[in-house]
Structures are given as C-alpha cells and as structure tokens.
N, C-alpha and C positions, 0 to 999 in steps of 0.2 A: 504494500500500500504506500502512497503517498501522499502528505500534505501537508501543506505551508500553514505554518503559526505565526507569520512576520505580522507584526501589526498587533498582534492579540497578548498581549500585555496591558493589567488592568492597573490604572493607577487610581492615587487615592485621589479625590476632588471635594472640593467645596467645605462644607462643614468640620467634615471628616477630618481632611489634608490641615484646615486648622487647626482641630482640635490635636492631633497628631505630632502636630508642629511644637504645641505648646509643650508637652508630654518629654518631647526630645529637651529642646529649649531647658528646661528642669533639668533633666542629667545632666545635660552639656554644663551646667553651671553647678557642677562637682554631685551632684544625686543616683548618678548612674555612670558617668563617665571616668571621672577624676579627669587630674593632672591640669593642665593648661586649659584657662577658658578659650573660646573662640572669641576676638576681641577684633574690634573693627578699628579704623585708621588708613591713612592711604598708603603707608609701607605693608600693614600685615595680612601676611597670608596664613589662613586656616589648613593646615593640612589633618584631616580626617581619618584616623589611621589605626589598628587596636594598639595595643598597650603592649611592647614587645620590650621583654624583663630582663635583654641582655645587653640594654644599653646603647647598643648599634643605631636605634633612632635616635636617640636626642644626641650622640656626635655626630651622625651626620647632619641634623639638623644646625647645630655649633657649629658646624665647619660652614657648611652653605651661608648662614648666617653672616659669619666674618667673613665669606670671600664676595656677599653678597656690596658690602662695605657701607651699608646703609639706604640701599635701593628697596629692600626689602626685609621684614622680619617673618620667617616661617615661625608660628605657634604649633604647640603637639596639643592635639587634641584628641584624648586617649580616648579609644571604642574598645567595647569589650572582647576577652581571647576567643570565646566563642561565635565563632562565623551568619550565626542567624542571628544570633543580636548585634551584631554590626551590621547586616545588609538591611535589616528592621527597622534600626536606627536614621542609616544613611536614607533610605528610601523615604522615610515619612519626610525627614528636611529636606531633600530635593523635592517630593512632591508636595510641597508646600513652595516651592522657590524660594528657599533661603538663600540670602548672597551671603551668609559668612563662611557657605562652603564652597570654599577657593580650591583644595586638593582633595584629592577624594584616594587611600588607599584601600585600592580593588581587589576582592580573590578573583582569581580567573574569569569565576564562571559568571562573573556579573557583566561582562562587557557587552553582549547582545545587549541584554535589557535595560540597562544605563542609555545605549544608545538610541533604541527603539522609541525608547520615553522623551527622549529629547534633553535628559539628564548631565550628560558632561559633553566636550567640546570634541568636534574632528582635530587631529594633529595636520596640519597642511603645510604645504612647500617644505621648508625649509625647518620649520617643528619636526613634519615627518622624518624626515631625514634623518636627524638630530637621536629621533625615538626609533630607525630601525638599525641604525649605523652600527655595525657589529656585534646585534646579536643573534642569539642563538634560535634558529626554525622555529622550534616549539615555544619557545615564548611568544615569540611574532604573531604565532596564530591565536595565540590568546587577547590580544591584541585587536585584529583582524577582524570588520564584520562589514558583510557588502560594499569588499573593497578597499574600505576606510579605516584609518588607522586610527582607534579611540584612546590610547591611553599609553602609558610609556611603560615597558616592560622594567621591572625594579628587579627583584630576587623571582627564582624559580625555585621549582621545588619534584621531586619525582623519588617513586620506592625501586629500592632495591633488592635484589634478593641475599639475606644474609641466611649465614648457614654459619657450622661449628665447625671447621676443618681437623679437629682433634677427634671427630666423631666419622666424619662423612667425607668420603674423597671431591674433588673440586669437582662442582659440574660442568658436565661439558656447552658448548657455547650452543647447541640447540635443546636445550635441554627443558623439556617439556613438564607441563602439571601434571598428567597422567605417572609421570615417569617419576616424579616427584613425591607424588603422592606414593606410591607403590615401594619408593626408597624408602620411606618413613614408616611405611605401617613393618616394613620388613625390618628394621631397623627398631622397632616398639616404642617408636620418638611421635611428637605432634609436629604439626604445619601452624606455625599463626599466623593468621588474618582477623581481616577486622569483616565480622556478621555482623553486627548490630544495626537497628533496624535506624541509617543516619545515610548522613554524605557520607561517610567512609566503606557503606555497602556499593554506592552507585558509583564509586571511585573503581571498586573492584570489578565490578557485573562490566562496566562502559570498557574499563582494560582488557578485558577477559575478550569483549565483542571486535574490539578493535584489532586486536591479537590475531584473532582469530581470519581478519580481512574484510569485516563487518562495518556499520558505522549505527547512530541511533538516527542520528539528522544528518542528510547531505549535508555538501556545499551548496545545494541549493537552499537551505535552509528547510525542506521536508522531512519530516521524520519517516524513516525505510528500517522497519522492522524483519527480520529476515531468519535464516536458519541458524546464523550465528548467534542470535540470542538464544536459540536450541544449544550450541558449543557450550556457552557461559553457563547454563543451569546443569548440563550433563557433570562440567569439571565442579562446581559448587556442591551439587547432589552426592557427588563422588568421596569428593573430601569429608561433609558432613555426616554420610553415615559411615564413614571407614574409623580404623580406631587410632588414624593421626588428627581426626578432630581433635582441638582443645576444649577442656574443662569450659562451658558457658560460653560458645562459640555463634550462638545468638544474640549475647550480648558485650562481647568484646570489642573494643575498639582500640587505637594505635598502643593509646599506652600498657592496656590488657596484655598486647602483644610483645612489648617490650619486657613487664613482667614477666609473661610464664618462658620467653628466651633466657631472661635471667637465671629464671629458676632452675633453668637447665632439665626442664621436660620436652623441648623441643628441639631436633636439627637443622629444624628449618625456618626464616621471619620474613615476611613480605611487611616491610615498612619505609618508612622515611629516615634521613639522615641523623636525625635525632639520636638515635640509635646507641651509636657509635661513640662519642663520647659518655654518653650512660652506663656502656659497660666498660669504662674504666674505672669506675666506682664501686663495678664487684670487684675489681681486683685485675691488675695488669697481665695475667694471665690467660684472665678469662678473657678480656679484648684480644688478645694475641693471638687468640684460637678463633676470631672470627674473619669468615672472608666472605667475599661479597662477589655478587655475579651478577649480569642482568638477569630482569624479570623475564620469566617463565614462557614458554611459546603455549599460547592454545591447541595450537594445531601444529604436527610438524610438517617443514617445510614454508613454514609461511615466519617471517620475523615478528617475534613479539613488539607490541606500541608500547611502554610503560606508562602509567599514568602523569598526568603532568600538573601540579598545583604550581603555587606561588602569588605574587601581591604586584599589580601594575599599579602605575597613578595619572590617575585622571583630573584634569580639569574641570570644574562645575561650572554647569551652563549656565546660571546664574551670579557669578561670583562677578562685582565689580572692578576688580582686575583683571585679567586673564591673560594680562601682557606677562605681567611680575609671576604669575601664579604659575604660566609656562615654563617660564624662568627659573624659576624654583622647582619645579619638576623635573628638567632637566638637570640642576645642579645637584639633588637628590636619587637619581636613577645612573649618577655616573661610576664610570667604574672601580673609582675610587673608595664611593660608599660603596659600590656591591662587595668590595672585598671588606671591606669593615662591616657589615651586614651576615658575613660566611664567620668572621674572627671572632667574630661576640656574640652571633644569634644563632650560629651553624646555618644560616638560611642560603642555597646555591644562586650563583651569580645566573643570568642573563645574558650578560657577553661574553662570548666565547675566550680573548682578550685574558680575561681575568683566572682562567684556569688554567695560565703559565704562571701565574704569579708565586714564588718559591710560598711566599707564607698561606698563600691558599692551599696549598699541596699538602705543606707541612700538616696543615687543620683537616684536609680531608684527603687522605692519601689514596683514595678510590677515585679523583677527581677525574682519569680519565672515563673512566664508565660513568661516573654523574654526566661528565658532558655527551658522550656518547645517550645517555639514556633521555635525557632532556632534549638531545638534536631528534629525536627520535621518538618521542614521548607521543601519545592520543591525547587532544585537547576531549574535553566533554564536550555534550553538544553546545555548539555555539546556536544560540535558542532565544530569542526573547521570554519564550514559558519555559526556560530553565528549570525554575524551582518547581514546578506542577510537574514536570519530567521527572524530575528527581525521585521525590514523590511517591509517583507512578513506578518506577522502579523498585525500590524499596519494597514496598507493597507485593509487588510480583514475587520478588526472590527472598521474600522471609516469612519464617525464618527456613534459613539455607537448606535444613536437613527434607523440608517439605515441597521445595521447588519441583513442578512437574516439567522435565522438557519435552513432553508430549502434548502441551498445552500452551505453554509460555511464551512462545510466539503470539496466540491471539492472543491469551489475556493482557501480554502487556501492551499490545496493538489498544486494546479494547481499553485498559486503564489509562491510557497515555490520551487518548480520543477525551474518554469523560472527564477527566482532570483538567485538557484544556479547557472545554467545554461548562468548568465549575460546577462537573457533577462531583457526586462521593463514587468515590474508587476503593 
C-alpha cells in the first residue's frame, strides 16, 4: 500500500495553543525547566535544548559566547532528558508562536514535522552550505525533508553491537541475528535489547526493516508496509521466546540493557555509546573484554542500516532574530564543539573531520565503526505523523514474545492508517 501523510500534522490553535503557551511559559521560568530563563534583548538568543549533565553544552555555549565578542548572547534553556517532554514542551511554544524561541535542539525525528508546521527556518545558500559542509550521510538525512535542509546536524548518535570477547569469539562482519541468537542460546548467555513498549522498540523494529532492505515511509514521503516488516517480527519473535531472552524483556530499555551486560548474564548488547565508559566502573577488566562490531544483518546478504539518533539545531520560525540565531547555530554545530560534545557527553560527532581527531579516538577507540555505522545508519521515517507512527508501531510489536509475522504486515498497515486518521489503534 501506499500513502502520503504530508500535510497531516495537527497543531495546536486558538485557545488551546494559548493556554499551552502559558503552561510552558511557567516551566521555562524554573517550574519545569531549570537553568537559564529564556530572556529577551537584541543580542540574546534562546537556545532550547535538554539538560545535558556532562557539561559539553554550557562550554560550548562559553566558547560561542566569547568568540561571539558581543554580537550575540546564547542562553541555555534546559528541557527535560526525556525526549516526549521536550518535543511537548517545544511544540506547545512554537505553536503558540513564541519569538523567544531562537534555537531549537532537535532529536532527529522531529524534522519532518517542525517543518510541515511551519515551525523552524529553511537553511538556504550559503547557511546550507555552512550546515552540510563535511558531514557525515546519515546525519544529513536527518536533516533533509523535500529537499530542504531544516536544521544543522550537531552530534549523532547510533548502537553498536557489543559483545564479551572473553566469552564469544569476534563476529564475523556479516554476521546475522538468526546466527546470533543461536550463539547465545548455545552459549546459555542473553541478547539485550530494549522491548519496552517506547521509542526504543521502534528504534529496533525501523533497524531491523531497514536491514532487512525494507523502509516504513518512502522518499516519497508514503508509508510502504511490506514483507520486511514480516523479517523484523520473525527475528523479534525469535529472540523473545528463545532462552537468550533477558529477564523482563518487555520492559527493558537502554539502560536495562547496560545492567544485565554488566551483570554479566549476557554475551551479547545492542546499544549506544554510553556503554563503554560505564563499564569501566565495573572494573578495567571487564571493559577490556568488550569488543564491539556493527549491528547485526537481518537478512544475509543484504548490509545491515544501524539505527541512527542524535540532536540537530534548528532555527525558530518565529524568533526575532534569525540572523544572530543562524549565527549561533552555526558556531555551536562546529567541529570544534562536536569534539567537546564526544569528551564530556560521549555524544558522536557529525562531521566526519572530527573522527581523526587523536582525542576523539583516544574517548572512543571504536571510532572507526561509529563513523562507518553513522555513514550508514537508517534514518526513521522522515514523517510529519512521526509520532502517531511511532505509536502504531509499538502497538504492533509488543510485547515482543506475542508478535505474529503472519499478520503484522496488515495490522501495522491497519494501525499506522487509524493512528493517522486519530483513530484508537
């Protein structure tokens, strides 16, 4: 099947987007937000961004600042770590047209619908430029919507496959989930993933599809449901009832996953870079014994996409500057902060550029397969009803162990239809 959802993004209006407004308004002025208010004037700019505990934003904010030399002042205006109350937040002040939102930090998957809305700015001539000049594929297309480039790729982000090489010999480089799974139950070890019923299932199920040579939404912005949503619930179903499931595998999520690797019940971790410095705090040995490989093929023969996250910044369509605010986005997405963004947040760089850089290596000595995984990476659908996909997804494929692929195809055809449509799915 096929069909376009462009246009079909519901924003808030009238009373509502008021009332909404005010609601935000409140946090932003330390009730739900913290840190820095949003404060008007004609040097500063609002940048909109969550709260990231490693310090990497307010120096690069410090640094921009002073090379800014008094043209402009970037303020932090902390949004909260979790991802639906940031895009909750941002959404009710843009659709309310607030100008004191000047920079807007994005997860990925809000660019379709930021743009659809009329919410943040096209990057054009010489901005563009500016915003695709050496970086990395996969970012770019997070980026990227009919055409137009909305936002400035900041840090990326993508899972890796780690494993215990004191346990499991290294995999080989097509090394498949089937195969994988089958190592571990023979092994009497689990697999972690994140089941739980969030973004971190449709991170999996969209990798799995894309893997496999599938997609959920063309490039033409249609949603094309296909047998490879069949591929994704067979390896799901698979793992779920075999006995390399982990303990409460329907409600696991990244950090679940980090745990029970710790624990040392598992040989195998599908996650993020995070990882990797956390297990240097079991103990340097136990880091020592981890090695890392791309994510898994669906199918063999076909090269795995690995998932692709990370934080672009956009300009708001609103915001009374947007000279200075460009300005600032720029001086904040350079390469200079993305390597101070990897040093203190572990968050992977954007431009390719920065994965020579000796101290980035030193921080993440996988850095060639990060870049390699990130050039290479499956955006999510780029969507205007993103989040109603999402969703619909979810829905479909939990919990994991009950997934039918004999079915899954229409139902999530059929949920993905009524969810735009604002039916119950």
């Amino acid at each position: 099947m096929g069909r376009s959802f462009r246009g079909g993004v519901r924003r808030l209006a009238g009373p509502a987007a008021t009332a909404a407004a005010v609601v935000v308004a409140a946090a932003a002025t330390g009730c739900g937000i913290g840190g820095d208010e949003a404060s008007g004037g004609a040097r500063a700019v609002n940048w909109y961004v969550f709260n990231e505990p490693g310090g990497a934003y307010e120096q690069a904010i410090r640094d921009c600042n002073q090379q800014a030399d008094g043209r402009y002042r970037i303020n932090y205006v902390r949004l909260p770590t979790d991802a639906n109350q940031q895009r909750e937040l941002i959404v009710r002040r843009l659709a309310a047209e607030d100008d004191t939102v000047d920079l807007v930090g994005m997860d990925v998957i809000w660019t379709a619908e930021f743009a659809e809305a009329g919410w943040i700015l096209p990057w054009e001539g010489e901005r563009r430029e500016a915003a695709e000049e050496g970086r990395l594929e996969g970012p770019l297309a997070t980026v990227t919507y009919e055409g137009e480039v909305w936002a400035a790729p900041f840090t990326s982000n993508t899972q890796l496959l780690w494993y215990r090489r004191d346990r499991v010999d290294d995999p080989p480089e097509d090394f498949t989930w089937d195969e994988m799974i089958d190592d571990a139950v023979q092994q009497g070890r689990d697999i972690e993933v994140q089941g739980r019923q969030y973004e971190g299932l449709t991170v999996w199920v969209n990798a799995l599809i894309e893997s496999a040579g599938g997609q959920i939404v063309n490039d033409e912005g249609d949603v094309v449901v296909d047998d490879t949503a069949r591929t994704a619930a067979e390896i799901i179903r698979k793992l779920a009832r075999s006995p390399a499931a982990p303990p409460g595998l329907a409600t696991n999520a990244e950090d679940d996953a980090r745990l029970g690797f710790e624990s040392g019940r598992s040989n195998y971790q599908l996650n993020y870079t995070f990882i990797y410095p956390s297990a240097a705090e079991v103990g340097e040995d136990f880091q020592a014994n981890i090695g890392w490989a791309r994510y898994p093929r669906s199918v063999p023969g076909e090269p795995s996409r690995p998932p692709l996250g990370g934080i672009n910044i956009g300009v708001g369509a609103y915001s009374e500057k947007p000279d200075l605010a460009f300005d600032a986005a720029e001086c904040l997405t350079s390469e200079a902060n993305q390597l101070i963004a990897a040093e203190k947040g572990g968050l992977a760089p954007s431009s390719a550029a920065v994965y020579d850089e000796p101290a980035l290596r030193e921080a993440f000595p996988f850095a060639d397969l990060l870049r390699e995984s990130i050039e290479a990476g499956g955006p999510r659908p780029v969507t205007p009803a993103y989040a109603d996909i999402s969703l619909a997804i979810q829905k479909t494929y939990h919990p994991p162990d009950d997934v039918d692929p004999a079915t899954v195809v229409q139902e999530l055809t059929d949920r993905i239809d009524r969810a735009v449509e604002g039916g119950i799915f």
